[in-house]
C-alpha positions in Angstrom: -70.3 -53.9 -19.2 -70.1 -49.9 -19.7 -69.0 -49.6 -23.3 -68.6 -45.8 -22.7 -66.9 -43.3 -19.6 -69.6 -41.1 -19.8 -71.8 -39.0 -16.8 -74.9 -41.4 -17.6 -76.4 -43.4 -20.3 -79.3 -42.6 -22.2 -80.0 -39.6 -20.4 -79.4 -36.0 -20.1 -76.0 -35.2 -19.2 -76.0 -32.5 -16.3 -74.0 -31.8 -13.7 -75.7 -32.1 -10.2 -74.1 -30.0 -7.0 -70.6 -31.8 -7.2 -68.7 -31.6 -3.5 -65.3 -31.3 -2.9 -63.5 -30.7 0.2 -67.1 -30.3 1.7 -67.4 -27.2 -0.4 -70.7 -27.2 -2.9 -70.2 -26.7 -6.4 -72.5 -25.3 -8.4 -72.0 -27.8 -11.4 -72.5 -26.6 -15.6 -75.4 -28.0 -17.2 -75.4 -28.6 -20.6 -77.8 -30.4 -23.4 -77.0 -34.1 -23.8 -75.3 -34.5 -27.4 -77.0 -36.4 -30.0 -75.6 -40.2 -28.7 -75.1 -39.5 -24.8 -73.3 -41.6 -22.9 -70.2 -39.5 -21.8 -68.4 -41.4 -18.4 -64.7 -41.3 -17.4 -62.5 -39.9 -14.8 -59.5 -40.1 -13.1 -59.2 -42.6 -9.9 -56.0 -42.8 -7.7 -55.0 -39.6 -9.3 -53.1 -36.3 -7.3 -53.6 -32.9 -8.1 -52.4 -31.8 -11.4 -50.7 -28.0 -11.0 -51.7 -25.3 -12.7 -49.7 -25.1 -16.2 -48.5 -28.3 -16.4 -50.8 -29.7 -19.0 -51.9 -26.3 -20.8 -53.5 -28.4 -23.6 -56.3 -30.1 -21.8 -59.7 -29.0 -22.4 -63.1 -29.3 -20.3 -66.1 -30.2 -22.8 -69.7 -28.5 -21.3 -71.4 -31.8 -21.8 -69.2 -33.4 -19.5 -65.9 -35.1 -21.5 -62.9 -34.3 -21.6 -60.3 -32.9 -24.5 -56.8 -31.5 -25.8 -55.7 -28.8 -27.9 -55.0 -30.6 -31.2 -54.5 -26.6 -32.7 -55.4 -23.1 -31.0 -58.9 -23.9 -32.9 -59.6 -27.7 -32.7 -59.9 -30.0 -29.9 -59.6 -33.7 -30.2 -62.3 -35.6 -28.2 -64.1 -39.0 -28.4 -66.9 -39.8 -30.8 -68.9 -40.9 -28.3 -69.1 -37.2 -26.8 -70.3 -35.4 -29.7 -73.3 -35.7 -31.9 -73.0 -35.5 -35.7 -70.7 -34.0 -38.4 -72.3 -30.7 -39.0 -72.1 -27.0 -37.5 -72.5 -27.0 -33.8 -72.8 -23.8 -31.2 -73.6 -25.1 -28.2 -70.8 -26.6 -26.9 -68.5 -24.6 -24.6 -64.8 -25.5 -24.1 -63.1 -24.4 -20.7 -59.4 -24.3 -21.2 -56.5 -22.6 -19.1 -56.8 -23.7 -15.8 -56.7 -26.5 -13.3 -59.7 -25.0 -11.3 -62.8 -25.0 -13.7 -64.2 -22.0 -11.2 -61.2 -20.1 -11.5 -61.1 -16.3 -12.5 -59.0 -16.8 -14.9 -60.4 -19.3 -16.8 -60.5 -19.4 -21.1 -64.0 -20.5 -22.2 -64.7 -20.2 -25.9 -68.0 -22.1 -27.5 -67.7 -24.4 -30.6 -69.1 -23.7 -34.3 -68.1 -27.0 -35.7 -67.8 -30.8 -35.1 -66.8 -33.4 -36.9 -67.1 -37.0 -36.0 -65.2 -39.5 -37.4 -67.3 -40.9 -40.5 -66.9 -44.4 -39.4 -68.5 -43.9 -35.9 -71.4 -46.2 -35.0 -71.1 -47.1 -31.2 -67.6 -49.4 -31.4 -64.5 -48.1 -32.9 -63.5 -45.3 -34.6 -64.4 -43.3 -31.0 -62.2 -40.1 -32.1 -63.9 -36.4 -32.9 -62.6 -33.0 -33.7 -64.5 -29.9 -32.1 -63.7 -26.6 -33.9 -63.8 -23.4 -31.8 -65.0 -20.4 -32.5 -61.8 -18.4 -31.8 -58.4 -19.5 -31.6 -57.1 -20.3 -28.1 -54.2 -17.9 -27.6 -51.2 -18.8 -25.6 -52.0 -22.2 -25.0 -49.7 -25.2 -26.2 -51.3 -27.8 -28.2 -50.8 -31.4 -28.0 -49.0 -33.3 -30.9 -50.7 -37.0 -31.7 -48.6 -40.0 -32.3 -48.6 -40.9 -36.1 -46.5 -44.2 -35.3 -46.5 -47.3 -32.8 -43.3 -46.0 -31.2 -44.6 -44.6 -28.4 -47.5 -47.1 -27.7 -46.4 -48.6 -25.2 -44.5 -47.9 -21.6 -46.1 -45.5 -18.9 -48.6 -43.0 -19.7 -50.6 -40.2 -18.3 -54.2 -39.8 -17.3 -55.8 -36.5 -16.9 -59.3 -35.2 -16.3 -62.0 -33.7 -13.8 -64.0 -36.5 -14.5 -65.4 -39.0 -11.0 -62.0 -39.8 -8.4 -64.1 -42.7 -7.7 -66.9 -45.3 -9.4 -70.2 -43.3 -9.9 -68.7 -40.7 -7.7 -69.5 -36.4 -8.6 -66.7 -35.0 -11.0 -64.2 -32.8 -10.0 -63.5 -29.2 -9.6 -59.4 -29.6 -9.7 -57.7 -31.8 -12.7 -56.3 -34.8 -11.3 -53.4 -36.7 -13.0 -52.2 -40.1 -13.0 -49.5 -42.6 -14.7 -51.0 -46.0 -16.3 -48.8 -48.7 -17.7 -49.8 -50.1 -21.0 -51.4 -53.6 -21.1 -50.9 -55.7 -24.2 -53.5 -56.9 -26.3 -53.4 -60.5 -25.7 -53.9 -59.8 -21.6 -56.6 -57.0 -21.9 -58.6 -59.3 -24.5 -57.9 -62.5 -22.5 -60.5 -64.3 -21.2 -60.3 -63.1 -17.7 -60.4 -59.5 -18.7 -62.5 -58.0 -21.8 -62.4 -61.4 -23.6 -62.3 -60.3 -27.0 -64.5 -56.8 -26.8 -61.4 -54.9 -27.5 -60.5 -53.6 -31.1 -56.8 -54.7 -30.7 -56.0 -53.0 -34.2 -57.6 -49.7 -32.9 -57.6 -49.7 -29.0 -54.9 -49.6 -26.9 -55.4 -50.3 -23.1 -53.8 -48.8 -19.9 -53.7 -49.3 -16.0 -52.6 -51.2 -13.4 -54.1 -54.9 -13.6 -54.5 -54.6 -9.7 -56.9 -51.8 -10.0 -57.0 -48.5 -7.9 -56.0 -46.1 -10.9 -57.7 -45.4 -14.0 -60.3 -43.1 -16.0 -63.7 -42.7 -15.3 -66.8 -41.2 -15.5 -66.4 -37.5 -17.0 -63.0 -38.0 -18.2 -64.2 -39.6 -21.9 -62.7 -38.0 -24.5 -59.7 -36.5 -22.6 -55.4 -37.8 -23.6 -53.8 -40.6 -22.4 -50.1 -39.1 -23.2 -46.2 -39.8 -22.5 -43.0 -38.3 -23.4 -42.0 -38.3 -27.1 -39.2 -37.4 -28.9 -39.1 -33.8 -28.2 -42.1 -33.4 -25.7 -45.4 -35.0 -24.7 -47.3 -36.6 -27.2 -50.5 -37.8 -27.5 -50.8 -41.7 -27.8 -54.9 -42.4 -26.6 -58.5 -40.4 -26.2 -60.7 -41.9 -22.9 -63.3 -44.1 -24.5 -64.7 -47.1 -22.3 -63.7 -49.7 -19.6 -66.0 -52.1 -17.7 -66.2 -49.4 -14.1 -63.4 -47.5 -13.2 -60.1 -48.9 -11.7 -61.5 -52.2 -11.4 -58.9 -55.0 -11.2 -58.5 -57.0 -14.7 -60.1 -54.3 -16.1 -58.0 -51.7 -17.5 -58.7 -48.5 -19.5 -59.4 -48.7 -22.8 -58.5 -46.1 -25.2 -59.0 -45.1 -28.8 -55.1 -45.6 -30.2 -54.3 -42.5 -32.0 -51.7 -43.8 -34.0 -54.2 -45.6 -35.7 -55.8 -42.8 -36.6 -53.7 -39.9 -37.1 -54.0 -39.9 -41.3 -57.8 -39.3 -41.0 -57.4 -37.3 -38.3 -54.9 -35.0 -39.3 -57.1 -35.0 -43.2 -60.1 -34.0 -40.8 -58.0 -31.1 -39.0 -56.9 -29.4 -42.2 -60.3 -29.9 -43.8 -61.6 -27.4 -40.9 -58.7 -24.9 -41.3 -56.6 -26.5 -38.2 
C-alpha cells in the first residue's frame, strides 16, 4: 500500500515531458528532498479557473501547498526534508497555468518540519519564503472539529489519473468525508489510519480523489466567513480506488503547533 502521494518513491523526483491536450510540456526538475516520496493528484477533477483558489501553491519538488501567510506555505512533511534553512525550493503561486506569463515564483529560505515527523503522523510542514507573496489571499486552517466533516475540495496539478504525468492546469474536485470507523474498517485501510490525526475523504465508489503530485496541497470547505482549511494531501492506497479514500493530515489536530511554528518564523 502507498503510504505517501508522491511522484516516486525512493527516487529522484523529476518531472519528465508531461502531455496535455497532445501539447509537450517541458516539466521543472528539481532535487529530491531529504525523505522523497511526494505522490498525489487530482482524479475526476474539472478545471479550476483562474483566481478562484489564489492561495494554492506549486512546490518545485513536485507537492502541492497553500498560503498559510504572504511568507509561509503549509505543506506535508513528507515533501520536505529537515528543520533547518533551505534555498532550493521554489514556490509557483498566482496562476492556474504553471507556464503562464504571469506566474509568482519566489524560492524558500526556511523549512520547518513538524518535530514529531518520522514516516506516519504528524505529516504537516511549514515552508518560509523568501519574500512575501503580495496580493494573494491566504488560507485560514481549522482550529476546531466543526468543519470536519461534510463536502470538501480537492485541488492540485498533481496525476488526473493512477501513475499518470502531472498537470499543467489546476484541477478541482469535491470529496465527501468518510468516517473513521468505515475508512479503518476492515474492507478499507483496516486500522492504518491515525483516526485521532487523519481525516479521510472521497467517494467510497472511486473515480475522484488525490494523487500523485498533489501531496501536501488543502483539502478545504466553506467556514464561517470563507474557505477554510480542514486537511493537507498525505497518502491513500492508489488514487480513486473504490474503498479507498483519501487520507489526509486533519489540521484541526494540529493547528496549536502549527500556528506556534508559524509565529516562531515571523508568519
Amino acid at each position: 500500500m502507498a503510504r505517501w502521494r508522491t511522484l516516486t518513491r525512493l527516487a529522484a523526483v523529476a518531472f519528465a515531458a508531461a502531455t496535455v491536450g497532445g501539447v509537450a510540456l517541458a516539466a521543472p526538475v528539481s532535487a529530491a528532498p531529504e525523505n522523497s516520496d511526494v505522490t498525489p493528484f487530482v482524479v475526476g477533477g474539472t478545471p479550476a479557473a483562474q483566481g478562484e483558489f489564489p492561495f494554492m501553491v506549486r512546490l518545485s519538488m513536485g507537492c502541492g501547498g497553500a498560503l498559510y501567510s504572504p511568507r509561509l506555505v503549509l505543506t506535508a512533511a513528507h515533501c520536505v526534508g529537515r528543520t533547518g534553512n533551505n534555498t532550493t525550493i521554489t514556490a509557483t503561486l498566482g496562476v492556474v497555468d504553471l507556464q503562464s506569463s504571469s506566474r509568482i515564483q519566489i524560492r524558500s529560505n526556511y523549512v520547518y518540519r513538524a518535530p514529531g515527523y518520522n514516516g506516519a503522523g504528524d505529516d504537516w510542514a511549514l515552508i518560509r519564503l523568501a519574500s512575501p507573496a503580495t496580493g494573494l489571499s491566504t488560507l485560514p486552517i481549522a482550529t476546531s472539529t466543526a468543519y470536519d466533516s461534510g463536502t470538501f475540495t480537492i485541488a492540485g496539478w498533481g496525476s488526473s489519473r493512477e501513475n499518470g504525468p502531472q498537470q499543467r492546469y489546476m484541477l478541482k474536485a469535491s470529496v465527501p468525508f468518510v468516517s473513521d470507523s468505515v475508512c479503518n474498517g476492515p474492507s478499507s485501510y483496516d486500522g492504518d489510519v491515525i483516526a485521532a490525526e487523519e481525516i479521510c475523504a472521497g467517494p467510497l465508489s472511486g473515480g475522484t480523489d488525490t494523487c500523485q503530485g498533489d501531496s501536501g496541497g488543502p483539502m478545504f470547505r466553506q467556514g464561517g466567513s470563507g474557505l477554510v482549511q480542514v486537511g493537507i494531501v498525505s497518502w491513500g492506497n492508489g488514487c480513486a480506488r473504490a474503498n479507498y479514500p483519501g487520507v489526509y493530515t486533519q489540521v484541526s489536530y494540529f493547528s496549536s503547533a502549527i500556528r506556534s511554528a508559524a509565529t516562531s518564523l515571523g508568519g
